[in-house]
C-alpha positions in Angstrom: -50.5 -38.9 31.9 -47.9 -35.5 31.9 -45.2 -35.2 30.0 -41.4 -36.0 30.9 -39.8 -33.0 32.7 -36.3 -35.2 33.1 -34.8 -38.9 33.9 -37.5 -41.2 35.7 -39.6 -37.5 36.2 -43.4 -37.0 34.7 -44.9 -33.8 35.4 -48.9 -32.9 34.5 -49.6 -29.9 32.0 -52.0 -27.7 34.0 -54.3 -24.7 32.4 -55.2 -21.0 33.5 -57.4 -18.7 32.2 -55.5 -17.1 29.1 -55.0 -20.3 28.1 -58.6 -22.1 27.4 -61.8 -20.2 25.5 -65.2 -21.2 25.7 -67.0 -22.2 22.1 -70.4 -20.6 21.5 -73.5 -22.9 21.8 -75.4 -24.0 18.8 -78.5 -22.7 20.7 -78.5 -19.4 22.6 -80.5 -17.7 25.0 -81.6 -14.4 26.2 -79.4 -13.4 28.4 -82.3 -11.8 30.6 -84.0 -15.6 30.5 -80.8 -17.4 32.2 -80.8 -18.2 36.1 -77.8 -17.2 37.5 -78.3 -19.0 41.3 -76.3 -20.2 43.3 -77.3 -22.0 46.1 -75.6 -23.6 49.8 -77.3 -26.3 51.3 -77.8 -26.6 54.7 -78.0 -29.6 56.6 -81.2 -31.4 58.6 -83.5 -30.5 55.1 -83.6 -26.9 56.2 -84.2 -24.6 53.3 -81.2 -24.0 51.6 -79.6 -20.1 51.6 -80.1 -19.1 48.3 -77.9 -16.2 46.3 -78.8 -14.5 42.8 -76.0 -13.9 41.9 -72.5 -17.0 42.1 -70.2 -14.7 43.6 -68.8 -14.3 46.9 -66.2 -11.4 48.3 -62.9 -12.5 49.8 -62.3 -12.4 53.6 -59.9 -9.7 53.3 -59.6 -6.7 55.1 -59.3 -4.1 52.3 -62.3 -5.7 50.4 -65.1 -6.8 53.2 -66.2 -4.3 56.1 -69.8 -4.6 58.2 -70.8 -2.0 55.3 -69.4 -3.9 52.3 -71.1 -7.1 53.1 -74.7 -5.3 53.9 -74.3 -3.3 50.5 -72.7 -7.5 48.8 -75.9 -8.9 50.3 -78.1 -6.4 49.0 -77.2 -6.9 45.8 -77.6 -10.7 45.9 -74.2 -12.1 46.3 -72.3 -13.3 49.9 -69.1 -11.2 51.1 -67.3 -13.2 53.6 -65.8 -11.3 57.0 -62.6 -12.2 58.0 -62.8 -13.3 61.9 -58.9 -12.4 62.2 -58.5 -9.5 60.4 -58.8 -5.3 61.8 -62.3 -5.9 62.1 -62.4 -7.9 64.6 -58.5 -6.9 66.2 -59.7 -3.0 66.7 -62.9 -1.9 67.7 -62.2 1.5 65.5 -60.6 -0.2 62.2 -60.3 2.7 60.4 -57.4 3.6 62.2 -55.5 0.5 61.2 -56.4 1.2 58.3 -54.9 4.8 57.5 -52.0 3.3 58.8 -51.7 0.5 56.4 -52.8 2.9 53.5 -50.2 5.5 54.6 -47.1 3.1 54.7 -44.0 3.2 52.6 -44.5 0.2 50.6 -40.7 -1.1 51.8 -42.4 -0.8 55.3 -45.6 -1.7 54.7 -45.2 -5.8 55.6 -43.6 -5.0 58.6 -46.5 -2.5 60.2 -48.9 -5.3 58.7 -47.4 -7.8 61.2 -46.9 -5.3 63.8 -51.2 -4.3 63.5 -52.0 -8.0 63.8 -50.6 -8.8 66.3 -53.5 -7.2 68.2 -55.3 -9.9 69.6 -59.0 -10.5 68.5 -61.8 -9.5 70.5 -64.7 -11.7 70.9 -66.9 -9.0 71.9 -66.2 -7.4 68.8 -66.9 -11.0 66.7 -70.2 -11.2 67.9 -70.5 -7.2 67.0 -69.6 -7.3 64.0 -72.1 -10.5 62.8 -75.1 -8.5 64.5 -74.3 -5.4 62.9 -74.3 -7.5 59.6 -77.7 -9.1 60.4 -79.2 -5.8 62.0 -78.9 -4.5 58.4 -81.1 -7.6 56.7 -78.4 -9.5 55.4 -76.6 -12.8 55.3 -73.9 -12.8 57.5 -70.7 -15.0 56.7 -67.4 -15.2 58.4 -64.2 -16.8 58.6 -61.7 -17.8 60.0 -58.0 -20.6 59.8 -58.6 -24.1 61.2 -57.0 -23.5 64.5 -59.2 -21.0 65.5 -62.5 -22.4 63.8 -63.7 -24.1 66.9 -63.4 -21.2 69.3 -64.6 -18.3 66.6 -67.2 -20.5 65.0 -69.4 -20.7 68.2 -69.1 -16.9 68.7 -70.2 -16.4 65.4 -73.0 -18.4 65.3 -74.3 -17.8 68.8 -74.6 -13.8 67.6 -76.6 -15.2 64.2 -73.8 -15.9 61.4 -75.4 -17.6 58.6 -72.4 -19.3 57.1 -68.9 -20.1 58.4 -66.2 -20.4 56.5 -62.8 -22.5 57.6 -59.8 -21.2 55.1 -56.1 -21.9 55.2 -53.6 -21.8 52.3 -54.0 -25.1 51.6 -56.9 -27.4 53.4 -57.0 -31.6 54.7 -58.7 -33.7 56.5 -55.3 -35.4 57.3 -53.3 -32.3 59.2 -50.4 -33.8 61.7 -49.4 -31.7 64.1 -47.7 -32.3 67.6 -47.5 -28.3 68.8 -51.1 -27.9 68.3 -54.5 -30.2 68.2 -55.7 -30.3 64.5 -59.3 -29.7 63.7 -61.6 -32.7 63.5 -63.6 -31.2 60.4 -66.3 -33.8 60.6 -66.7 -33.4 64.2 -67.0 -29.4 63.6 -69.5 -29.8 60.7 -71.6 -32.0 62.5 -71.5 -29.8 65.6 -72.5 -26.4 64.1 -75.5 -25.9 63.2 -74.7 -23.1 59.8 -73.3 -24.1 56.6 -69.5 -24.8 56.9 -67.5 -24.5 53.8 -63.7 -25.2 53.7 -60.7 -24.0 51.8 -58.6 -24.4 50.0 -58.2 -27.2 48.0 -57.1 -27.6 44.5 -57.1 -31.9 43.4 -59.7 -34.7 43.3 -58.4 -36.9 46.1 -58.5 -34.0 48.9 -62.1 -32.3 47.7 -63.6 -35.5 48.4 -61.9 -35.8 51.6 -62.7 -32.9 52.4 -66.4 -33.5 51.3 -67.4 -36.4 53.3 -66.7 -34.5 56.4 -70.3 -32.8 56.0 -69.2 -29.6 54.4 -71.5 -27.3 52.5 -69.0 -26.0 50.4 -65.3 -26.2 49.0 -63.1 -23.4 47.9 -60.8 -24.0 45.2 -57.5 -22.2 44.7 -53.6 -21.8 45.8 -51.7 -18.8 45.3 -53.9 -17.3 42.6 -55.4 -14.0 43.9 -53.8 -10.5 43.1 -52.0 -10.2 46.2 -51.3 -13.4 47.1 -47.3 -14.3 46.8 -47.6 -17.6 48.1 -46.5 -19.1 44.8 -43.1 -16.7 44.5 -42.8 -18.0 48.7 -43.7 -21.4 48.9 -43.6 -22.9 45.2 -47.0 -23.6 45.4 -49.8 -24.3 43.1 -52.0 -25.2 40.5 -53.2 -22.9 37.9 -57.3 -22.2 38.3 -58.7 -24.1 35.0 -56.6 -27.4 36.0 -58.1 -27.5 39.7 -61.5 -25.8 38.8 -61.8 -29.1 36.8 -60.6 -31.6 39.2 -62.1 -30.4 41.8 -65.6 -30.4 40.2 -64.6 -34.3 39.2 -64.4 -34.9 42.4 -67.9 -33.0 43.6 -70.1 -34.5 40.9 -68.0 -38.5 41.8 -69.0 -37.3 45.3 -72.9 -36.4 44.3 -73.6 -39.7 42.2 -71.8 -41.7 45.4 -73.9 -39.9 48.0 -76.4 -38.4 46.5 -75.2 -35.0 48.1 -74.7 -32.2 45.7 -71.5 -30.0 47.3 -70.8 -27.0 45.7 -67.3 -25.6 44.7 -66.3 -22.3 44.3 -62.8 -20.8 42.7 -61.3 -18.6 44.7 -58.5 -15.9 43.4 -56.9 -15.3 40.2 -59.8 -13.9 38.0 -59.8 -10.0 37.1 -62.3 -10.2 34.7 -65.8 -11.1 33.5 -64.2 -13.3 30.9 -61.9 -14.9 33.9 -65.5 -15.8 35.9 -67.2 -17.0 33.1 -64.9 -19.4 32.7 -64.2 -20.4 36.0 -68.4 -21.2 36.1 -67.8 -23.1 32.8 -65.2 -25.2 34.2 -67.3 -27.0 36.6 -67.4 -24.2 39.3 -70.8 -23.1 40.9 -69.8 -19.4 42.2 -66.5 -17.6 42.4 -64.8 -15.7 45.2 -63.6 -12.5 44.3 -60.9 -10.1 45.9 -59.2 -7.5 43.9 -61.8 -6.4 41.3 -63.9 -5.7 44.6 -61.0 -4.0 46.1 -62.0 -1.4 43.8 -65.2 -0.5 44.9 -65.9 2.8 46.6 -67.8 0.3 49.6 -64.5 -1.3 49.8 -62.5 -0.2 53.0 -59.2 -0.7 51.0 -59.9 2.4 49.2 -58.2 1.3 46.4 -55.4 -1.0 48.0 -55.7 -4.6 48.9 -53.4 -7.5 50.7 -54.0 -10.9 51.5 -54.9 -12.9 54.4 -51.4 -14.3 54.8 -50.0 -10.8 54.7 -49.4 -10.0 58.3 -47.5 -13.8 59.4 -45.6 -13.2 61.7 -42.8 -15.5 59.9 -43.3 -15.7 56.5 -45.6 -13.2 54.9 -47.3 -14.6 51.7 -48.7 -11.6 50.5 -48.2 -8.0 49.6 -50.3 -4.8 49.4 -51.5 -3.9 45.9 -53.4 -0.3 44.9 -55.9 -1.4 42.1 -57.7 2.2 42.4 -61.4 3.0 43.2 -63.8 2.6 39.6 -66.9 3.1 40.8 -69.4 1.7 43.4 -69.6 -1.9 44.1 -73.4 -2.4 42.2 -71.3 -1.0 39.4 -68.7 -3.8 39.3 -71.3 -6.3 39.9 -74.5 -4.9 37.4 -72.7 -2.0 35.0 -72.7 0.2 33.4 -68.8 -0.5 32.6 -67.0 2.9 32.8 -63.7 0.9 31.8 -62.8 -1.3 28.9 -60.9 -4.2 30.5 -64.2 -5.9 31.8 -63.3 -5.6 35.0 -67.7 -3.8 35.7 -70.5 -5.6 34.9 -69.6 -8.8 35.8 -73.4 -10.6 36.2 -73.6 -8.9 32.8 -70.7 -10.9 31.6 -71.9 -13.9 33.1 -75.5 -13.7 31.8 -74.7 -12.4 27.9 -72.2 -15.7 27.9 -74.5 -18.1 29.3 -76.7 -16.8 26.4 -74.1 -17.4 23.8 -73.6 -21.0 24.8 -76.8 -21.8 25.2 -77.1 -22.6 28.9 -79.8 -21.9 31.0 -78.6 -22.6 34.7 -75.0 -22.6 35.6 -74.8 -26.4 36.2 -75.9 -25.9 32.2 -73.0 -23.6 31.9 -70.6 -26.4 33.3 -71.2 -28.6 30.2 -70.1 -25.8 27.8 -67.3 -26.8 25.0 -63.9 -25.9 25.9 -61.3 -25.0 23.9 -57.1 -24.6 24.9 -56.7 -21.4 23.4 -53.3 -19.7 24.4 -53.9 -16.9 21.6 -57.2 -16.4 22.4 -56.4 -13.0 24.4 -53.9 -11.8 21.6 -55.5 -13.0 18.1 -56.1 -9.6 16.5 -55.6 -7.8 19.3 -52.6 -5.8 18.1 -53.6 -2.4 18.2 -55.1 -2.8 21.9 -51.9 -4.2 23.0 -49.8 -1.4 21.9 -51.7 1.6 23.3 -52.5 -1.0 26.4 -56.4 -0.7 26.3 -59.1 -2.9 26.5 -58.1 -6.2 26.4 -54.5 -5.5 25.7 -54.0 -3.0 29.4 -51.4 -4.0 31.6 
């Protein structure tokens, strides 16, 4: 398996999104007919949390705000707080935020490191979760292994729904001698909410990662829009390639145990087209930063960085502006105002569930696919030139 990359060398050819298609069924469906659920199981044959829509909002602080994730839940998907971020450092995050909006982007990463270095409140954990579930909604946060313990009983004390552990990249295996390493099993058995981990991106380490009791796995390295961590650290796998393995690994896992885990591809899709195949690769929802970064709920306005931003030693991240479109049931239900299928994107995900012929989305992970690396250009000469539609920069 791979291909020779030098003397004694093999290395594997890996896929992204530009370079696969999906081939239409030979039945189709009503788009209006088609179940788009997604669901997290919970443990002790509770009732599992149940979403109408497979998509989640990134823990980042210009996407997800107390106000963003009421107006996600509403809606019907999940949007994930981040437990580390100015929400929880600053008990007025707007300030932070004009700051970070204001900055020259060659001093931007430095003020970034300088805001977070505020420490985190607990009060203010525990404040934010209650606001969230004052409102109605689901309330999920996160947080990086270290802290996971300590946050994680905050959060669920005040009523968090779903806890989310997420580092660059995720084990079971972690050595460390400077600090004590989560025990993941240990954790998952010890809180009572939904745990799902991140992020992973090969067989062998999802189904580690699996039989520690988690309720989820995110899937993804370096992908998202802001993310530089594959310019820093050299790593990473592109989304198709891991989507794939990683579902291998959950459906091994599921006819082992008998315990369906769910995965969900994190970063690195801009598009309808870009979810819809991330669902069709064996994914069962989709975490989503920058298209949401666009949303008038968003408290980006417009501008977006990654979690690993602000490290104090090695930023892996930078801020992005990706504009404000419209309001955040726009990008999820339409109408598009824009051509580059950005809006609408249960739309997308419904019409090509139709078009293949599937029905549920673990229907939608059988669909035929293709490697296509012209798909995107094939006739697409005029939209390429004047940069619209498919064919914008």
């Amino acid at each position: 398996m791979g291909m020779w990359i030098g003397r004694n060398r093999k290395a594997r050819v890996t896929y992204g999104f530009d370079e696969i298609a999906l081939v239409p069924g030979s039945v189709t469906i009503n788009p209006a007919e088609v179940s788009t659920t997604f669901i997290i199981p919970r443990r002790d044959g509770a009732e599992p949390l149940k979403l109408s829509i497979p998509i989640l909002a990134s823990a980042m602080d210009g996407v997800v705000d107390v106000n963003f994730a009421v107006e996600m839940g509403r809606l019907g998907g999940l949007a994930v707080l981040n437990l580390e971020g100015v929400q929880t450092r600053y008990k007025h995050p707007a300030d932070a935020l004009d700051q970070v909006l204001a900055a020259d982007k060659n001093e931007v990463t430095g003020l970034l490191q300088k805001l977070y270095l505020e420490p985190v409140r607990e009060d203010l954990i525990a404040t934010r979760v209650q606001q969230i579930k004052a409102a109605g909604q689901l309330a999920a946060v996160s947080s990086i292994p270290q802290k996971a313990a300590q946050y994680g009983r905050i959060a669920q004390e005040a009523g968090a729904d779903v806890f989310v552990v997420q580092s660059t990249v995720s084990t079971v295996r972690h050595i460390s001698t400077q600090y004590e390493s989560l025990d993941l099993a240990k954790f998952c058995r010890e809180m009572k909410i939904p745990v799902i981990v991140g992020n992973t991106v090969g067989y062998d380490v999802t189904l580690e990662v699996m039989q520690c009791g988690v309720a989820g796995v995110l899937v993804g390295v370096g992908p998202g829009a802001a993310c530089t961590s594959r310019g820093v650290l050299g790593l990473g796998v592109p989304q198709v390639t891991a989507t794939v393995d990683c579902a291998a690994a959950r459906d091994a896992f599921h006819k082992k145990t008998g315990r369906y885990v769910p995965i969900i591809t994190d970063g690195g899709m801009r598009t309808g087209g870009d979810v819809c195949k991330a669902l069709a690769c064996g994914s069962d929802a989709v975490m989503i930063g920058s298209p949401f970064a666009k949303a008038m709920e968003a408290p980006g306005r417009g501008h977006h960085w990654g979690m690993a931003t602000p490290h104090a030693n090695l930023p892996r991240g930078t801020r992005i502006t990706v504009g404000t479109t419209g309001p955040l049931k726009q990008i999820l239900f339409g109408p598009a105002s824009v051509d580059d299928g950005s809006e609408n994107l249960v739309g997308a995900i419904t019409t090509c569930m139709g078009n293949v012929g599937a029905a549920t989305i673990r229907e939608f992970q059988e669909t035929e696919i293709i490697i296509a690396p012209s798909i995107k250009t094939e006739g697409k000469l005029f939209q390429t030139v004047q940069s619209v539609g498919m064919g914008a920069r």
